[in-house]
C-alpha positions as CSV (number, residue, x, y, z in Angstrom):
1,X,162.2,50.5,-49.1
2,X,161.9,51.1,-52.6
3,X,160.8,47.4,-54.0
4,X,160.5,44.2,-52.2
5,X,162.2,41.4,-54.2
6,X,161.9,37.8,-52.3
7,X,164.5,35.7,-54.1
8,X,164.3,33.0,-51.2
9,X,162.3,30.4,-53.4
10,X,164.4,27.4,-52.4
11,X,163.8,28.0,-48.2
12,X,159.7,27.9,-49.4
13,X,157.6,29.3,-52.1
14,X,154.2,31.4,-51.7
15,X,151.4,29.6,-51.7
16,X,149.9,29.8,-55.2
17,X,146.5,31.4,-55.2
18,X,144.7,28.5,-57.1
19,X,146.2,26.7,-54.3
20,X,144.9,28.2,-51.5
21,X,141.4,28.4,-53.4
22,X,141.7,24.6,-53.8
23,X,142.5,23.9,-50.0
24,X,140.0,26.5,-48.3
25,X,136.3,24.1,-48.4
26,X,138.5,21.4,-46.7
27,X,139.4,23.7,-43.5
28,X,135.3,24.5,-43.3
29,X,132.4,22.9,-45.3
30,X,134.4,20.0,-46.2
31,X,136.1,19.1,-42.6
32,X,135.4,15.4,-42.5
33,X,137.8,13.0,-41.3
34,X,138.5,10.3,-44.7
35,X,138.5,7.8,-42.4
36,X,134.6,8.1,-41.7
37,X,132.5,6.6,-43.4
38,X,129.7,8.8,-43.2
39,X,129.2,11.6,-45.9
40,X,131.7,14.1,-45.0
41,X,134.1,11.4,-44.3
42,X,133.6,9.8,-48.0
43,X,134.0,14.1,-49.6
44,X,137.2,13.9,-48.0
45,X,138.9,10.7,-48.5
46,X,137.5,11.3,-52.1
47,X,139.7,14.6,-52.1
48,X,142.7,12.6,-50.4
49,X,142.8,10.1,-53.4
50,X,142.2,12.7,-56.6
51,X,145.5,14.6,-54.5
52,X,147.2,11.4,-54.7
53,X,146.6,10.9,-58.0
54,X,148.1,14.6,-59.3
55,X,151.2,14.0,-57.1
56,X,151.7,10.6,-58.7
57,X,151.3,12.2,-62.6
58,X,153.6,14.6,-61.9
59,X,156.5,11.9,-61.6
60,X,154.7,9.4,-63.5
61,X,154.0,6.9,-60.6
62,X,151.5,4.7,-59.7
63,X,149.0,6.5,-57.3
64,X,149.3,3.7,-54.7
65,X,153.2,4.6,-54.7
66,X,152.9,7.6,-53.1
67,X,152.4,7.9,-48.8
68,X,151.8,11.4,-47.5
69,X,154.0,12.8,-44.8
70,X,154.1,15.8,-42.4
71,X,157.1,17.0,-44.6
72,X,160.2,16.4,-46.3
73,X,162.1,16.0,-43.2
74,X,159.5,12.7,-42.0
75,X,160.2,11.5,-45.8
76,X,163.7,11.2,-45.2
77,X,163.4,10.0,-42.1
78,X,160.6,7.0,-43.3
79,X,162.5,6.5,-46.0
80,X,166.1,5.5,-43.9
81,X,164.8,4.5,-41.4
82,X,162.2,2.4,-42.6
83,X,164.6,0.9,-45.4
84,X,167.3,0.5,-42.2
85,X,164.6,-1.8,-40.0
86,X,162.8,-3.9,-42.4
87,X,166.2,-4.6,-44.3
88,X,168.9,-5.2,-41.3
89,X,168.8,-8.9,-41.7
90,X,170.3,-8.4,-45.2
91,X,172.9,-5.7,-44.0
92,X,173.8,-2.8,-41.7
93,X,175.6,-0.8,-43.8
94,X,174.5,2.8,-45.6
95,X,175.7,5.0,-47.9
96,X,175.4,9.0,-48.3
97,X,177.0,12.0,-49.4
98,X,178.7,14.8,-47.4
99,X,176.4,17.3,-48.9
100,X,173.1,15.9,-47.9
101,X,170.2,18.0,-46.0
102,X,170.2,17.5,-42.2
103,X,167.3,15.5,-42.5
104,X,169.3,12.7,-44.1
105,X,172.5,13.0,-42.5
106,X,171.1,13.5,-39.1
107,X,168.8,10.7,-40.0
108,X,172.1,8.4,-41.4
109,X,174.1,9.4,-37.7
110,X,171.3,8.3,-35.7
111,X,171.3,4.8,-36.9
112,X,174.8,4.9,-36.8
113,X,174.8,5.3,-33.1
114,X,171.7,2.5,-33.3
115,X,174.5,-0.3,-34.7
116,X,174.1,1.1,-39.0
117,X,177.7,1.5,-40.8
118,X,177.4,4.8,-41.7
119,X,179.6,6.0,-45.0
120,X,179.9,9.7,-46.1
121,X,180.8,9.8,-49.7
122,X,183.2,12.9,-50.4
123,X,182.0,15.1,-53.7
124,X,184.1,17.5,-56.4
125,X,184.6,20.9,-55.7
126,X,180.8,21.4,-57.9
127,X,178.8,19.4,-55.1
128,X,178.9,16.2,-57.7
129,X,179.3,12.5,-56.0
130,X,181.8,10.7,-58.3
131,X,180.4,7.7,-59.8
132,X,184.0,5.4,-58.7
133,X,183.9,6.3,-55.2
134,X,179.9,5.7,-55.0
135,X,180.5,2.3,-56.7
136,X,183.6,1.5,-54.7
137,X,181.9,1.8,-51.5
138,X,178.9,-0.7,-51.9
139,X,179.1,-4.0,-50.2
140,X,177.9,-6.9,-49.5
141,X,175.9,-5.6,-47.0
142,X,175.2,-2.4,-47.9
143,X,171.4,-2.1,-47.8
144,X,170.7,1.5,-49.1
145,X,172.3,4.6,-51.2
146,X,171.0,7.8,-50.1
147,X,171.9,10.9,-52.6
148,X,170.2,14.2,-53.1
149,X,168.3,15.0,-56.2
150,X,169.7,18.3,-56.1
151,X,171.4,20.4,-53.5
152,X,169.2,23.0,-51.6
153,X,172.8,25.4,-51.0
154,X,174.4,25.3,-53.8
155,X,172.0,24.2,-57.2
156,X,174.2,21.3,-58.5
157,X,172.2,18.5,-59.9
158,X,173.4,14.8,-59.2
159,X,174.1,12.3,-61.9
160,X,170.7,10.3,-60.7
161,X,170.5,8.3,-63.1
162,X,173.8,7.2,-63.5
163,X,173.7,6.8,-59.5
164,X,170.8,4.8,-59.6
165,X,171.9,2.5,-62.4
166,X,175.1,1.5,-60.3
167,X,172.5,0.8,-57.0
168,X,170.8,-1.3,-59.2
169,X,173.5,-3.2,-60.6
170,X,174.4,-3.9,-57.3
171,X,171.0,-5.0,-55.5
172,X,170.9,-1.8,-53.5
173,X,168.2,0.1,-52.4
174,X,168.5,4.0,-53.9
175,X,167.0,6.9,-51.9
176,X,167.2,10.5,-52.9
177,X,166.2,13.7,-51.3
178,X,164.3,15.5,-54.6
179,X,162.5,18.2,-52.4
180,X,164.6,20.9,-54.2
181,X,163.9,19.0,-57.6
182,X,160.1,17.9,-57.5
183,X,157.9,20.6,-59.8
184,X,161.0,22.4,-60.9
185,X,162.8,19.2,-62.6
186,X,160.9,16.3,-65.0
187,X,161.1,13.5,-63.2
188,X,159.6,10.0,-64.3
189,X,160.1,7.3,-61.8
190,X,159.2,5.0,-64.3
191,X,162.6,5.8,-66.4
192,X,164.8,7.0,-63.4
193,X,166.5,3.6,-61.4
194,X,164.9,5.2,-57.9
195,X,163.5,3.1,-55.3
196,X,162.2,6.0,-52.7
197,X,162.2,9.5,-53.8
198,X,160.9,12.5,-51.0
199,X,158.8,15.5,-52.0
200,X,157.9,18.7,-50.4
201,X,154.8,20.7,-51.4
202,X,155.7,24.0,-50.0
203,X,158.9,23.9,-52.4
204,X,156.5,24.1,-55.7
205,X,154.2,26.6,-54.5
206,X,152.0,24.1,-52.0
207,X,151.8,24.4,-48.1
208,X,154.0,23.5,-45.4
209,X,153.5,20.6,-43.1
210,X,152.8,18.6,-46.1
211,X,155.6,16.4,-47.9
212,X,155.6,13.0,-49.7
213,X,157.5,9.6,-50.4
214,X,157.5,7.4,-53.5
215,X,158.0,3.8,-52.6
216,X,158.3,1.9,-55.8
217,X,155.8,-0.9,-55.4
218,X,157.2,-4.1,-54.1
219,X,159.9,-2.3,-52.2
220,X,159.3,-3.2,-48.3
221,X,159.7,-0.3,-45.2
222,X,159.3,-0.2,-41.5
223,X,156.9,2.5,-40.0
224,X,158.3,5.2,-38.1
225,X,154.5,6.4,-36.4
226,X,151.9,3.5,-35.4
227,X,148.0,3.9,-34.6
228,X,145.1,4.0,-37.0
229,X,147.0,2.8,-39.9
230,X,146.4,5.5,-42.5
231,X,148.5,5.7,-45.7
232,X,149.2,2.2,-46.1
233,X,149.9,1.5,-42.5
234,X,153.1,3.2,-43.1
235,X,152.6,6.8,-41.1
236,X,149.5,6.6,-39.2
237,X,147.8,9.9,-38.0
238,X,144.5,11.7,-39.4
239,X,145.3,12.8,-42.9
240,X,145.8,16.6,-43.3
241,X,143.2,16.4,-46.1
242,X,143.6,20.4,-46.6
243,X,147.3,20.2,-46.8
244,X,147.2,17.7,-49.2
245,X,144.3,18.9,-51.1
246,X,147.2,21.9,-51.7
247,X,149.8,19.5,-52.4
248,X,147.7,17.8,-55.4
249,X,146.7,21.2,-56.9
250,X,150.5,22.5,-56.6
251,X,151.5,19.4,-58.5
252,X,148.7,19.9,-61.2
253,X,150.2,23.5,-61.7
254,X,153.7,22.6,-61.6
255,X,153.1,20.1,-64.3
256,X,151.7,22.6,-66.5
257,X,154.8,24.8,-66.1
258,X,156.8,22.2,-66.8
259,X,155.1,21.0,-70.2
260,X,154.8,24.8,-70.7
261,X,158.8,24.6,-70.5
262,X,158.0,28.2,-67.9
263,X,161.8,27.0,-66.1
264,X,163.1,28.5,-69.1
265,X,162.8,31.6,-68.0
266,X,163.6,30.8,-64.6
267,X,167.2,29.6,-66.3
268,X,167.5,32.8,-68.7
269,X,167.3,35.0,-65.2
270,X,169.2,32.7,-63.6
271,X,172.0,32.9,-65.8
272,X,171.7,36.9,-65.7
273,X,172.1,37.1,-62.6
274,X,175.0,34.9,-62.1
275,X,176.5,36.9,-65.2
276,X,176.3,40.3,-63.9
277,X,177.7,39.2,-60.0
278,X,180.5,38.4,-61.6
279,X,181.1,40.9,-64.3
280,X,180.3,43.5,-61.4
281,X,182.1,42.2,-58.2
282,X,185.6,41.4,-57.4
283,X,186.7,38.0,-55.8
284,X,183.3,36.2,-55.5
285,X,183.0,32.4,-56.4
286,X,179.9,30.9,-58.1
287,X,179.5,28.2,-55.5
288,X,177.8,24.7,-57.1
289,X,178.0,23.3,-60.7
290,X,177.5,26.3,-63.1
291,X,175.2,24.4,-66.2
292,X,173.9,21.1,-63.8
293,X,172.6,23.1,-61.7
294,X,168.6,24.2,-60.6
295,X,166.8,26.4,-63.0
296,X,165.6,28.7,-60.2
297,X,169.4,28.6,-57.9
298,X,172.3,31.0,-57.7
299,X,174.5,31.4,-54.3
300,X,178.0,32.9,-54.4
301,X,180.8,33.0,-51.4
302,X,182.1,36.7,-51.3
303,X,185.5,37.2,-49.9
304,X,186.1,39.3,-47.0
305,X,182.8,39.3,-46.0
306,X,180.3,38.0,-43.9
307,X,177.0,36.2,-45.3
308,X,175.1,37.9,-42.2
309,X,176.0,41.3,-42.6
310,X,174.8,41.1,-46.8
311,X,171.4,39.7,-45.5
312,X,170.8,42.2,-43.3
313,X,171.8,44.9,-45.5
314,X,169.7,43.3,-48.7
315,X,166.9,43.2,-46.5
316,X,166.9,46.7,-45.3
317,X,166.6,47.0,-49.5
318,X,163.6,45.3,-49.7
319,X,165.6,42.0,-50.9
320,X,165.1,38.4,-49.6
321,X,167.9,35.9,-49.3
322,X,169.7,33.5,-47.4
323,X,173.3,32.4,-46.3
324,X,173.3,29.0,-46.8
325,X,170.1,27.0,-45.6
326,X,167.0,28.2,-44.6
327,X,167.2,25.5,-41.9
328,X,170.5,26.0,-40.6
329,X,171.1,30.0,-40.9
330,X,171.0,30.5,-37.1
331,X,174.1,28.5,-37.1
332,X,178.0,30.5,-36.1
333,X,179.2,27.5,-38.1
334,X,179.7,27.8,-42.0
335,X,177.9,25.5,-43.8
336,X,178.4,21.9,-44.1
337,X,177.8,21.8,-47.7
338,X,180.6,24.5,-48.5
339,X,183.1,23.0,-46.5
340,X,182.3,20.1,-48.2
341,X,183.1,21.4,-51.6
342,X,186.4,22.5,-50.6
343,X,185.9,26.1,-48.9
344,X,188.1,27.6,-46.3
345,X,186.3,28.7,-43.1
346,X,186.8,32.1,-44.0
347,X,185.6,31.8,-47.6
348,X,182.5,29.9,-46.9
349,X,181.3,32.6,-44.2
350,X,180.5,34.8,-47.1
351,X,178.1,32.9,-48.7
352,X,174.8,34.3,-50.4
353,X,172.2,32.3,-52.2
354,X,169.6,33.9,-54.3
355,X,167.0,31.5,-55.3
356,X,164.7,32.9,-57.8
357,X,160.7,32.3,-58.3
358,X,157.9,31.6,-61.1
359,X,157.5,35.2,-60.5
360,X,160.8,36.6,-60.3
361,X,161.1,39.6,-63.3
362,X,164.0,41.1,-65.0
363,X,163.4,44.2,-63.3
364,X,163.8,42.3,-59.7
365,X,167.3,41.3,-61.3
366,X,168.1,44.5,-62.2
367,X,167.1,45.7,-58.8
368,X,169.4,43.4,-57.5
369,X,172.5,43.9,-59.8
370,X,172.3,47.6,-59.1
371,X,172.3,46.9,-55.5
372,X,174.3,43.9,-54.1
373,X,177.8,45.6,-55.6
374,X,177.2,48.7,-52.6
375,X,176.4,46.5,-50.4
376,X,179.3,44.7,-51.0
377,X,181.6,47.6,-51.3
378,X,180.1,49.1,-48.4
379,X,180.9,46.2,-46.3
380,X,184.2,45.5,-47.1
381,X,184.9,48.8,-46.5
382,X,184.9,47.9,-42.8
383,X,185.7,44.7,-42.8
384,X,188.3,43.3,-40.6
385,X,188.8,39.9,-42.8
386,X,191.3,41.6,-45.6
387,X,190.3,43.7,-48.7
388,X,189.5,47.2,-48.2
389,X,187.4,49.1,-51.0
């Protein structure tokens, strides 16, 4: 293995070292529980609220807006769920898209099968929810919208604004899933029409186990966890004052590279690699909107081949990617998301996302260009779907 290229940044991002440095005094010295009240206690709950506070400037909320979470998956879920229960006197009905993570659509189905009205918005062949059908399907009772920030699979970038102006228009509650978007996207909650947005630290950089949810003040939700009442009363459970400690410094440093405008170069590699797939390799679709679209994200469907087989072979070169999700890549089923957009079965086996890093170089992307065109020569060679050669 000549170079090791990881290129897997929207499955989860190394932990940044100031990070770690940040988080280690709260696994020893600094172990209190911030809910004593004795000295070690106070250190951490002082900790717990300065973390609060960085996660709330980096999307310009109020610090009292923000409730901690085991992860982005418990965001979602706190945020449906607890919108579905303290609202079903007003209405049983939900909207989402067909695109969303698991977390939200598995989340939607449940309360389907709990008495909810469940509707899956269809999207463009880009991953985009169009603005007439979203508006079409509120109702009278519909209670909450639920749409991504941006799409973990395939990079597009949601009109969310334009989403959340429609939500409000109508007196309806707007979710959206922003793990993929938070530290990699300016966000301002204070300008954007969102009601609950869902954050993941190990996305930017942080831990994992550790996620968030903005609840815009005055907007009411049902717990999902009861017991000692931390954040709010809303998800009780000792704080994981390290985690979070990682979370708060990850959002410090994300903000930075934002204001720095550092995705620039994310985008400028980005766009040469997308470039040079497709000037060097025969029938391959850029899957996802090709300028909306995450700084960091590229994924391609290659025909005649199998997503599988090019992750094994990249990472035999010292290259990390993924086939679709990180979280449903064990799956024989093609993705969810591709089908979605418009894919054939066959098409959307071949799929290949390569989600670049803050330190991703041009010579990684060079590595990669050279490679990726044997490896797909090679394996359409053999292949039994069609092309040969």
């Amino acid at each position: 293995m000549s170079r090791s290229v990881y290129l897997d940044h929207s499955a989860t991002t190394p932990v940044d070292h100031d990070v770690l440095e940040a988080m280690m005094p709260y696994f020893t010295s600094d172990f209190g529980n911030p809910n004593s009240l004795h000295a070690w206690g106070r250190k951490a709950r002082k900790a717990l609220d300065e973390a609060r506070n960085q996660v709330a400037q980096l999307i310009n909320a109020d610090p009292t807006e923000v409730i901690f979470t085991g992860g982005g998956s418990e965001a979602d879920n706190l945020a449906i769920k607890g919108i579905a229960y303290a609202r079903k006197d007003r209405g049983h009905h939900i909207i989402t898209s067909a695109i969303e993570h698991h977390a939200v659509l598995d989340a939607c189905k449940w309360l389907g099968k709990e008495g909810f009205d469940i509707t899956i918005l269809p999207v463009d062949k880009y991953g985009m929810v169009r603005l007439d059908e979203l508006e079409r399907a509120i109702r009278p009772d519909t209670i909450l919208v639920t749409i991504q920030f941006a799409n973990n699979e395939i990079g597009t970038i949601e009109p969310i604004e334009q989403i959340g102006s429609i939500c409000r228009k109508q007196g309806v509650l707007f979710h959206t899933d922003a793990v993929q978007a938070t530290g990699h996207l300016p966000i301002d909650v204070k300008k954007l029409p969102i009601d609950l947005m869902t954050m993941a630290a190990h996305k930017m950089y942080g831990p994992k186990g550790v996620g968030a949810l903005y609840v815009k003040k005055g907007v009411k939700i049902a717990p999902l966890i009861h017991g000692g009442g931390q954040e709010r009363g809303l998800r009780s459970g000792t704080e994981n004052t390290a985690g979070i400690v990682g979370f708060g410094k990850a959002a410090v440093l994300a903000a930075k590279r934002l204001a720095n405008n550092e995705n620039e170069n994310e985008k400028r590699l980005r766009d040469r690699l997308i470039d040079g797939i497709l000037e060097r390799i025969d029938d391959v679709i850029l899957t996802g909107h090709r300028t909306e679209r995450l700084p960091f994200h590229t994924s391609f469907c290659f025909h005649y081949i199998e997503g599988e087989s090019m992750l094994l072979r990249l990472d035999a070169l010292g290259i990390g990617a993924s086939s679709g999700s990180a979280c449903t890549s064990g799956s024989l089923e093609p993705s969810h998301v591709l089908l979605a957009i418009g894919l054939p079965h066959e098409i959307a086996h071949g799929s290949l996302r390569l989600t670049l890093g803050k330190d991703t170089s041009d010579e990684d992307i060079d590595y990669v260009l050279e490679n990726l065109p044997k490896v797909v020569e090679s394996l359409r060679a053999m292949s039994p779907l069609g092309k040969r050669g």
